[in-house]
C-alpha positions as a printed Julia matrix, in Angstrom:
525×3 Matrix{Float64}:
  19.32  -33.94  -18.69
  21.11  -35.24  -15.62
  20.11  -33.42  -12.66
  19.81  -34.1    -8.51
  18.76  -32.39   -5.82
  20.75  -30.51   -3.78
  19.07  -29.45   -0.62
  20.38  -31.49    1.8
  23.8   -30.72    0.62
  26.05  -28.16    3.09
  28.3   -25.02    2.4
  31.88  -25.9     2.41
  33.95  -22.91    4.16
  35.47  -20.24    2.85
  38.86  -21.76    3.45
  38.35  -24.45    1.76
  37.98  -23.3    -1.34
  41.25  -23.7    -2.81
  43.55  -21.19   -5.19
  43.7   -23.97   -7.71
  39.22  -23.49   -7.23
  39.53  -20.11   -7.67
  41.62  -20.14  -10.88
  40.52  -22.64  -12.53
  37.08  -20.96  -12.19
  38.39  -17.6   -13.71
  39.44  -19.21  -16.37
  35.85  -20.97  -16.86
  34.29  -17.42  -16.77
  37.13  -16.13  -19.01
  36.73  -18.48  -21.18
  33.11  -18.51  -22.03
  32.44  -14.8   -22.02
  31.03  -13.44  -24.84
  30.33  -10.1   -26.53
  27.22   -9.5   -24.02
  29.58  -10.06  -21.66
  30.9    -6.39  -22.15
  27.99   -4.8   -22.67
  26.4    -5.86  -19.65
  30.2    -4.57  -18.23
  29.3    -1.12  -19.94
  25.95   -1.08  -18.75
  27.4    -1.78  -14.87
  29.94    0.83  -14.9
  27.63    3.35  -16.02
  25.0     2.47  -13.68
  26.94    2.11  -10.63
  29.68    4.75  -10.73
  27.65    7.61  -12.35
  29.58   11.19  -12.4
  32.68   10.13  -12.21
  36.06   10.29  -14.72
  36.23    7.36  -16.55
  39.81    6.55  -15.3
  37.58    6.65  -11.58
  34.94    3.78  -12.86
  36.85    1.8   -14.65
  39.64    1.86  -11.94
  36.33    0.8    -9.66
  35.41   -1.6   -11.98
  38.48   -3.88  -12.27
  38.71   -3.4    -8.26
  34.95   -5.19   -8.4
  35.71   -7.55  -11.08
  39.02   -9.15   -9.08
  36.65   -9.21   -5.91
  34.03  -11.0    -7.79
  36.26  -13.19   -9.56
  38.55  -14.55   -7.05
  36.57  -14.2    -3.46
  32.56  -13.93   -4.26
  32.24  -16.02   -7.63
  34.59  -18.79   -6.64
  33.07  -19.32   -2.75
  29.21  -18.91   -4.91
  29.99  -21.64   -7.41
  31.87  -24.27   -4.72
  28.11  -24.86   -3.62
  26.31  -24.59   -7.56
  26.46  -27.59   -9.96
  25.06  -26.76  -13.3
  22.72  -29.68  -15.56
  24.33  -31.28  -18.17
  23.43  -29.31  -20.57
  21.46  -26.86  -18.84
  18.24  -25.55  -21.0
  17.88  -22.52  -22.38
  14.03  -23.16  -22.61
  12.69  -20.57  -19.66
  11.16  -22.1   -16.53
   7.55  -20.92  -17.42
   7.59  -23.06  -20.57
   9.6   -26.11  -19.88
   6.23  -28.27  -19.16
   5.01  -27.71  -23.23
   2.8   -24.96  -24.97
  -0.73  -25.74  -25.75
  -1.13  -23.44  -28.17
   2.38  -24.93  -29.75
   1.69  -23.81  -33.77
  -1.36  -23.21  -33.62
  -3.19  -23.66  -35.53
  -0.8   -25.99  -38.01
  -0.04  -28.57  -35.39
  -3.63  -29.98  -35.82
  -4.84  -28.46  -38.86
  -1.27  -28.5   -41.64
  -3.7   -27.51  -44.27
  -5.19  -24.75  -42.59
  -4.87  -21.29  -44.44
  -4.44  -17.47  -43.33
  -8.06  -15.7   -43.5
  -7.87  -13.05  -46.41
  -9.23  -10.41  -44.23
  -9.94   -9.2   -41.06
 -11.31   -6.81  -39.03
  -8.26   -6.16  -36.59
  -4.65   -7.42  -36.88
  -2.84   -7.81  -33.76
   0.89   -8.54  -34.21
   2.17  -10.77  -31.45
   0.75  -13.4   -28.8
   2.47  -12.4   -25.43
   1.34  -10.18  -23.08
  -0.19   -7.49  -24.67
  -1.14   -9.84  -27.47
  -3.27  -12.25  -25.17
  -4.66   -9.3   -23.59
  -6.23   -7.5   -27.15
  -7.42  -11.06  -27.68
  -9.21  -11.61  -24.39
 -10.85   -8.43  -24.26
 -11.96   -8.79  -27.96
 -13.58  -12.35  -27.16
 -15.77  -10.36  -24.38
 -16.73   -7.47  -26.33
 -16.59   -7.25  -30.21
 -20.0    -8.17  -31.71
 -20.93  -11.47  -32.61
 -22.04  -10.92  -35.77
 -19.42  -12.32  -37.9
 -17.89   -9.22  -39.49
 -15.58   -8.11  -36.75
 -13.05  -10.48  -36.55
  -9.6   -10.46  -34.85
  -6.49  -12.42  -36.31
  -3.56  -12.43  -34.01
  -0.11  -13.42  -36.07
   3.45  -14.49  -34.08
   6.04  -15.52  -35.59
   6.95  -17.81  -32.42
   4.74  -19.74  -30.32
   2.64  -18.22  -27.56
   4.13  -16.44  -24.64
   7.69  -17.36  -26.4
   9.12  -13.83  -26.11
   9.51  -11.63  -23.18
   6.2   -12.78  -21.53
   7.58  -16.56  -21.42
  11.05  -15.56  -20.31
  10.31  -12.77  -16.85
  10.62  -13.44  -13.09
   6.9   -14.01  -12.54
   5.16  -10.77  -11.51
   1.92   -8.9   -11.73
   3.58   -5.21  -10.88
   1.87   -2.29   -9.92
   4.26   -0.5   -12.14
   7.88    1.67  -11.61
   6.54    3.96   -8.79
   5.48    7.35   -8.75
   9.31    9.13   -7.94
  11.18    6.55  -10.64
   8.51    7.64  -13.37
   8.78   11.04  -12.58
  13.19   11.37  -12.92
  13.09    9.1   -15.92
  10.53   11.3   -17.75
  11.92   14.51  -16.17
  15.61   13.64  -17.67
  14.28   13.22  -20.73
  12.29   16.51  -21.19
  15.4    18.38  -20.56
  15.86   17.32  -24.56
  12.53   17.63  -25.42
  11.32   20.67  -24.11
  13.53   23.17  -24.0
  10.83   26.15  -23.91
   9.74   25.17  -19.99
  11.6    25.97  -16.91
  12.92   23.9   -14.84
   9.85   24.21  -12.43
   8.07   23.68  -15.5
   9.09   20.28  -16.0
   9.33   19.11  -12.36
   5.61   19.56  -13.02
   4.95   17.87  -15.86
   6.91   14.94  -14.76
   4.9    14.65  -11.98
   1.55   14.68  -14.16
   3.41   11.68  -16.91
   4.01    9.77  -13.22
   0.64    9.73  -11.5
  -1.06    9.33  -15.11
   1.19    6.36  -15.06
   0.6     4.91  -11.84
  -2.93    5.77  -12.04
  -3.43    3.34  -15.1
  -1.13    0.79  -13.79
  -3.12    0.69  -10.19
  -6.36   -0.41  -12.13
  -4.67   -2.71  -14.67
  -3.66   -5.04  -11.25
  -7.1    -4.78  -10.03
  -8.07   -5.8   -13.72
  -5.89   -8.78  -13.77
  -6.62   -9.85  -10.13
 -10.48   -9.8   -10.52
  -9.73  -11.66  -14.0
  -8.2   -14.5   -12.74
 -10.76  -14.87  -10.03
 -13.74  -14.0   -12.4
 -12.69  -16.5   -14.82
 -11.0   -18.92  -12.54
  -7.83  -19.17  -14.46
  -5.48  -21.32  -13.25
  -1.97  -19.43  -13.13
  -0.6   -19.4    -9.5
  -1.94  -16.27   -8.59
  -0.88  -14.89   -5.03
  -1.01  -11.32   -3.96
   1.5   -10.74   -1.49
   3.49   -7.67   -2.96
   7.35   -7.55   -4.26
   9.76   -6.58   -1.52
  13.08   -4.11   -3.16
  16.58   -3.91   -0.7
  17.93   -1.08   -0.95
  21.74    0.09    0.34
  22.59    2.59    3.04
  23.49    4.98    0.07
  19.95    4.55   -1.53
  18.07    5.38    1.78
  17.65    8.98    1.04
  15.98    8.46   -2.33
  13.43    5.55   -0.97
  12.8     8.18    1.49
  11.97   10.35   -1.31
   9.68    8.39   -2.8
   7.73    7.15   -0.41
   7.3    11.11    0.77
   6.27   11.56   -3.08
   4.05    8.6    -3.25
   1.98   10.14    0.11
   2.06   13.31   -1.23
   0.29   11.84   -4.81
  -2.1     9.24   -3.49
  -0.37    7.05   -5.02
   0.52    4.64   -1.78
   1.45    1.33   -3.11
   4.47    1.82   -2.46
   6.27    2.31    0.75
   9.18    1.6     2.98
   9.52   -1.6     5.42
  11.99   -2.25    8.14
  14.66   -4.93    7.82
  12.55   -7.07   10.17
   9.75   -7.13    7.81
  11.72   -8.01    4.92
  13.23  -10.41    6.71
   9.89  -11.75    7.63
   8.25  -11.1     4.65
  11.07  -12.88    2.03
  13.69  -14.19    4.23
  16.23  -11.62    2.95
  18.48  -10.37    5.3
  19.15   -6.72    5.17
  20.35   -3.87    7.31
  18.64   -0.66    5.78
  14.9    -0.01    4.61
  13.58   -1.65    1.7
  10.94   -0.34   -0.65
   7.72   -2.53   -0.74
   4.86   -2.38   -3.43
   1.79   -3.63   -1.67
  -0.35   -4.52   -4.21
   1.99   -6.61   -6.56
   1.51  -10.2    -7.31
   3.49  -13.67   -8.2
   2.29  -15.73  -10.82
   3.17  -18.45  -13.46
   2.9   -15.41  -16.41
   3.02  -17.89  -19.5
  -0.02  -19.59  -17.7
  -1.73  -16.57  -17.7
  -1.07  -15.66  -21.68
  -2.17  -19.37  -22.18
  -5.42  -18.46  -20.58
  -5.75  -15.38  -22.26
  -6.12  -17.26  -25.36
  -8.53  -20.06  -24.5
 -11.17  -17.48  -23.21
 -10.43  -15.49  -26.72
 -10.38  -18.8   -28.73
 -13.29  -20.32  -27.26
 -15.62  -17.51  -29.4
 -15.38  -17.06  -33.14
 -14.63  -13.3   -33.05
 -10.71  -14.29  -32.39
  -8.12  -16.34  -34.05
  -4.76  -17.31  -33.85
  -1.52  -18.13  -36.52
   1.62  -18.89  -34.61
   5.08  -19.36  -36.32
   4.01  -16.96  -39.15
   6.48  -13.74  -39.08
   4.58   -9.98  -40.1
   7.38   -9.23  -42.51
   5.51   -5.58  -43.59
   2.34   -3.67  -42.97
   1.41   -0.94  -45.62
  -1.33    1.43  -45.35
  -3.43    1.08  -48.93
  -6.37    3.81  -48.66
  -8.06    3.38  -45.66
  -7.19   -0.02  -45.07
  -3.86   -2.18  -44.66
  -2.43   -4.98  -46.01
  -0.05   -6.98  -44.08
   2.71   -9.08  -45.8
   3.51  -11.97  -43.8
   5.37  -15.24  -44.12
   2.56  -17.36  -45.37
   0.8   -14.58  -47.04
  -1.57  -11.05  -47.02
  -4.13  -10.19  -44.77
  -6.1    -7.07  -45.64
  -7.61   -5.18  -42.9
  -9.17   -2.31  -41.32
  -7.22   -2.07  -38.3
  -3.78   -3.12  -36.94
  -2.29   -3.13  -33.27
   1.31   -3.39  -32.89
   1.91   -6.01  -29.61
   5.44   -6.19  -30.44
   7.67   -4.6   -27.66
  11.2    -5.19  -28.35
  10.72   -6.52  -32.02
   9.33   -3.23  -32.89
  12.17   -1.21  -34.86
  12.79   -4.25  -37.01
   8.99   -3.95  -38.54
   8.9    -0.3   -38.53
  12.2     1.01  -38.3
  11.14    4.89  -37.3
  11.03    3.42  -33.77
  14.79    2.86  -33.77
  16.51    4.41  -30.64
  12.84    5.08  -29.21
  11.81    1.51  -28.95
  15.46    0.06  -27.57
  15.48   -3.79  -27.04
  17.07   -4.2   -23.77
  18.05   -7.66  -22.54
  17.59   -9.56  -19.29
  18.61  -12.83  -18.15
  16.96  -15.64  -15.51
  18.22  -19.31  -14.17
  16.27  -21.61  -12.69
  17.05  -24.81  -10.87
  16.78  -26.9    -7.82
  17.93  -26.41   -3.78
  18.5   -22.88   -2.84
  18.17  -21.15    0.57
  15.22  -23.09    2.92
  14.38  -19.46    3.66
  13.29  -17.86    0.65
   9.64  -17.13    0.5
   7.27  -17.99   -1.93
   4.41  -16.15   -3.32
   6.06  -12.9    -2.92
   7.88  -10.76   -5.48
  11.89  -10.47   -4.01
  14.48   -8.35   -5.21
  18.46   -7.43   -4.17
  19.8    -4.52   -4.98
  20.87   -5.99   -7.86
  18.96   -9.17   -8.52
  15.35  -10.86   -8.34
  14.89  -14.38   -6.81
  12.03  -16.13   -6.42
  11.04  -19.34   -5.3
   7.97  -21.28   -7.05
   6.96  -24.73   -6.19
  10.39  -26.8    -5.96
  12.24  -24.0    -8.17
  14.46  -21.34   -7.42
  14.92  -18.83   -9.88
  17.26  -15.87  -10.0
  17.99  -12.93  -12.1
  19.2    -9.93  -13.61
  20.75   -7.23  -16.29
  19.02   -4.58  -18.39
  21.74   -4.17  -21.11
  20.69   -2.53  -24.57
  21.23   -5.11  -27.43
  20.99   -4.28  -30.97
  17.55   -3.98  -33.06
  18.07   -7.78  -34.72
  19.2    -9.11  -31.2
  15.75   -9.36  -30.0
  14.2   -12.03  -29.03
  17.67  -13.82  -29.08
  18.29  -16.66  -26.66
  21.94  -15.82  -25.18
  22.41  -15.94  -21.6
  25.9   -15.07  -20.08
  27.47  -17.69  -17.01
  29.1   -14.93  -15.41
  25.68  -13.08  -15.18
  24.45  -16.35  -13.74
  27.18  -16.77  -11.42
  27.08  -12.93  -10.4
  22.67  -13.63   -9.26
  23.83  -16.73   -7.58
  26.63  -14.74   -5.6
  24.25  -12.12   -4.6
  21.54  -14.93   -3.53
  24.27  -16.14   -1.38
  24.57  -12.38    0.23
  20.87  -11.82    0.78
  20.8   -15.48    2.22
  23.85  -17.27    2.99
  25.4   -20.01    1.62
  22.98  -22.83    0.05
  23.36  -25.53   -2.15
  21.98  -24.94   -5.8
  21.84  -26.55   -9.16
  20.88  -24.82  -11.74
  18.86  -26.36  -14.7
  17.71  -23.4   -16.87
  19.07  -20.71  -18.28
  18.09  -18.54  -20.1
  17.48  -14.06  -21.47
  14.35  -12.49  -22.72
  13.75   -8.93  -24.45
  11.98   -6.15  -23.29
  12.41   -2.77  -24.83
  12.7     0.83  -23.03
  11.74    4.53  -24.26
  14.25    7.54  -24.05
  11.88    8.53  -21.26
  11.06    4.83  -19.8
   7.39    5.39  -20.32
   5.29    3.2   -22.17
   3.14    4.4   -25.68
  -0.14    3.42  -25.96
  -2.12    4.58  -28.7
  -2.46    5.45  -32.44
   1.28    5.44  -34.53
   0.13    6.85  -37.61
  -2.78    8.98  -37.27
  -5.36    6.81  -38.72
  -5.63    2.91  -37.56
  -2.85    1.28  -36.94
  -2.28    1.16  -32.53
   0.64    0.24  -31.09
   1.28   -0.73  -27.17
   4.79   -1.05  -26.6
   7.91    0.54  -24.36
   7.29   -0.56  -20.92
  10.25   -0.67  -19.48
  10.13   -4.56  -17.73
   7.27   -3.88  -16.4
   4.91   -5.72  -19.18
   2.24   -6.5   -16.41
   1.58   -3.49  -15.28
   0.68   -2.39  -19.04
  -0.45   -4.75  -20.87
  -3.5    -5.58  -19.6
  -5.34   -2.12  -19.24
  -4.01   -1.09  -22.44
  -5.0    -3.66  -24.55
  -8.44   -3.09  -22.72
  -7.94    0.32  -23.41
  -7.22   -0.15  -27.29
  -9.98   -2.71  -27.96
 -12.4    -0.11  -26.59
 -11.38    2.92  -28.93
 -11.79    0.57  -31.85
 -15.2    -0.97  -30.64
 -16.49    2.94  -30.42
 -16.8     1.85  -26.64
 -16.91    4.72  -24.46
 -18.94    3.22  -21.34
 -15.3     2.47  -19.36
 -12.93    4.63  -18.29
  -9.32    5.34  -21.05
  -6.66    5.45  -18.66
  -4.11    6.18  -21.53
  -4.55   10.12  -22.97
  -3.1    10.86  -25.87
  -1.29   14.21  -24.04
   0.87   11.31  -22.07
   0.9     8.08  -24.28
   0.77    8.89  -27.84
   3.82    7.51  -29.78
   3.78   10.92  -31.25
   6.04   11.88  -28.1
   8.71    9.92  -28.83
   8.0    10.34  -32.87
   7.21   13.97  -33.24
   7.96   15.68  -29.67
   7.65   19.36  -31.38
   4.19   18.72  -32.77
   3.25   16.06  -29.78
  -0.02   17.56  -28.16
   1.88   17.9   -24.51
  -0.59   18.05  -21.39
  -1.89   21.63  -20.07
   0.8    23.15  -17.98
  -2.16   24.78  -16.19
  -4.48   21.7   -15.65
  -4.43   20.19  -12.67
């Protein structure tokens, strides 16, 4: 791959980028765009010109779209070189995989148990997580094991392909008008009072359990001195003049709650904080961290590996799981595994392995670069977003990105960044910072997966053993961690820890069954 480093490189001015620049880079963009391309285009217009006639956003959109193309794209790109060919393997696991096919890399002849205790489907996040906290607490007596099958490598999926955060969650006044939308459809027999209340109660049960699963991962990494680039220093969100009133809003809700991660900071701060430069409020979780996330799944696995209660099979695909008595047998590419128990760590690749989660598990795709140079200002160790893009600088990388565009069921998991996406982050990194010299290396889109109500499931999917954790919206970290905790516990018979998922909240059953779903008490508190 050639590559240099750009930082001592300057801006050219705006004038100087010339007509013949500007076209020749539409065409470029033109050129290489790509059936994403227009959903992320759908996805835009419906996100930033809400209630209007569609004559109204599209005319808005085409008005954006010449401004990007011929003024904000062009000017961007006169100061970004791009590798040749830039990688589409994600920052977090361009320096190699240790647990690269396990366990075949080492051991070819090595052979899929016949049965297990557990089976957890998937090594990312949540996958690492079920693992770790299995290692630490199943017995070790040899008869409850745990086999965790994926049909990639380690961390490969969503967890390998994010912008490097330990999140405290969506906060308290997001939760609450994603779920409250939602029970509009759903239930129909409260008022609307009714259901301002309950989506308060989904919100603070949400934040609740996400609060503790940071704390969890924080003391963790300390406890077990795991070497993933941990810094807490929170995750700074701009926000424009028109979105003042609603961070207002949620700040007020957060107070009124308890739940007081989240809060407002002045342009100064931000500016202090990140090196953005704003002119309006920007929200600010506290408690959030930055982190090398594929690190962390890597050492999720050599605490659960290092006993004999947990093992691994990479690069072998769950093709079907069938429920024979009151066990399961699960079909996979090298083989059947019959066991007692099965957890479902599969986020976005859930519908294609049971397809009753279609349109309530929706794979929804986002997209990163990384590269070299970038502003001298940005910040590291602190989680920075735009209104419309993250950025993030770690070590001698700057990485940037964006979208959350549905893709369809097989799509996930597919590799298939869009340019003009790229060149959009790098445009907006230019307004948030001014002009900088940048060339980008990786590129690169991962899957996570959203509910109708954007609120995670965590819990039993069939009524008798088989768990699923799944749903969370891009915010994997702030899930993952407690829940697999969480499920490990109810299948251990552990009941000396706090559940921070109830069934009245998290059961799949709300998104499978909403009539017969056992809602929380309108009258509890």
């Amino acid at each position: 791959m050639e590559t240099h480093s750009p930082e001592n490189e300057t801006s050219p001015p705006t004038s100087s980028v010339t007509w013949w620049f500007r076209l020749r880079t539409i065409c470029q963009l033109l050129a290489g765009m790509r059936r994403h391309d227009f959903r992320a285009a759908r996805t835009w217009i419906n996100t930033m010109y809400p209630g209007t006639s569609r004559f109204a956003r599209y005319t808005k959109f085409l008005i954006w779209s010449w401004h990007q193309l011929w003024r904000q794209i062009p000017e961007t790109l006169a100061n970004a070189t791009f590798a040749k060919p830039v990688s589409r393997t994600p920052y977090w696991l361009a320096d190699g995989n240790p647990w690269e096919n396990h366990p075949w890399k080492d051991h070819p002849d090595a052979a899929l148990p016949a049965r297990a205790h557990v089976v957890v489907i998937g090594a990312g996040f949540t996958g690492g997580s079920l693992a770790y906290h299995w290692g630490k607490h199943a017995p070790g007596d040899g008869n409850q094991s745990m086999v965790v099958l994926e049909m990639g490598d380690v961390s490969s999926g969503s967890s390998g392909r994010n912008e490097g955060l330990v999140v405290m969650g969506r906060y308290c006044h997001m939760v609450a008008g994603t779920v409250r939308k939602h029970l509009d459809a759903v239930r129909a027999d409260l008022n609307a009072g009714q259901r301002d209340q309950l989506a308060r109660k989904f919100a603070v049960a949400y934040c609740r359990a996400a609060y503790r699963n940071g704390d969890l991962v924080e003391r963790t990494i300390r406890d077990e001195g795991f070497d993933c680039d941990y810094a807490r220093q929170g995750w700074v969100q701009a926000r424009d003049a028109d979105q003042q009133q609603s961070l207002a809003e949620s700040v007020g809700l957060a107070k009124e709650t308890g739940m007081t991660d989240w809060t407002s900071i002045t342009p100064e701060e931000v500016r202090e904080r990140t090196g953005m430069q704003v002119t309006h409020n920007a929200g600010f979780s506290i408690a959030a961290a930055s982190f090398h996330p594929a690190k962390w799944v890597f050492s999720l696995f050599r605490s659960a590996l290092s006993t004999d209660r947990v093992q691994l099979y990479s690069r072998t695909r769950v093709i079907r799981v069938e429920r024979v008595q009151n066990s399961y047998r699960v079909q996979t590419s090298r083989g059947f595994i019959e066991c007692d128990f099965v957890v479902n760590a599969t986020e976005a690749y859930t519908p294609l392995l049971h397809p009753q989660f279609h349109d309530r598990i929706r794979p929804t795709q986002t997209q990163a670069a990384s590269g070299t140079g970038g502003p001298a200002e940005i910040k590291p160790h602190v989680g920075i977003s735009g209104a419309r893009a993250f950025f993030a600088r770690h070590g001698e990388a700057i990485l940037v990105g964006s979208d959350a565009t549905r893709v369809p069921d097989p799509e996930a998991g597919i590799i298939q960044p869009s340019r003009f996406i790229t060149a959009f982050v790098l445009g907006e990194l230019r307004n948030y910072y001014g002009p900088s010299a940048v060339q980008v290396t990786h590129e690169w889109s991962g899957t996570v997966s959203y509910t109708p109500d954007e609120y995670p499931i965590v819990g039993l999917m069939d009524g008798h053993r088989q768990y699923i954790i799944a749903g969370m919206a891009g915010s994997g970290t702030a899930v993952s961690f407690n829940g697999g905790r969480c499920i490990v516990n109810r299948i251990l018979g552990k009941t000396d820890e706090p559940d921070d998922y109830p069934v009245e909240y998290f059961a799949p059953s709300r998104l499978l069954d909403p009539q017969h779903h056992r809602w929380p008490d309108q009258k509890s508190e």
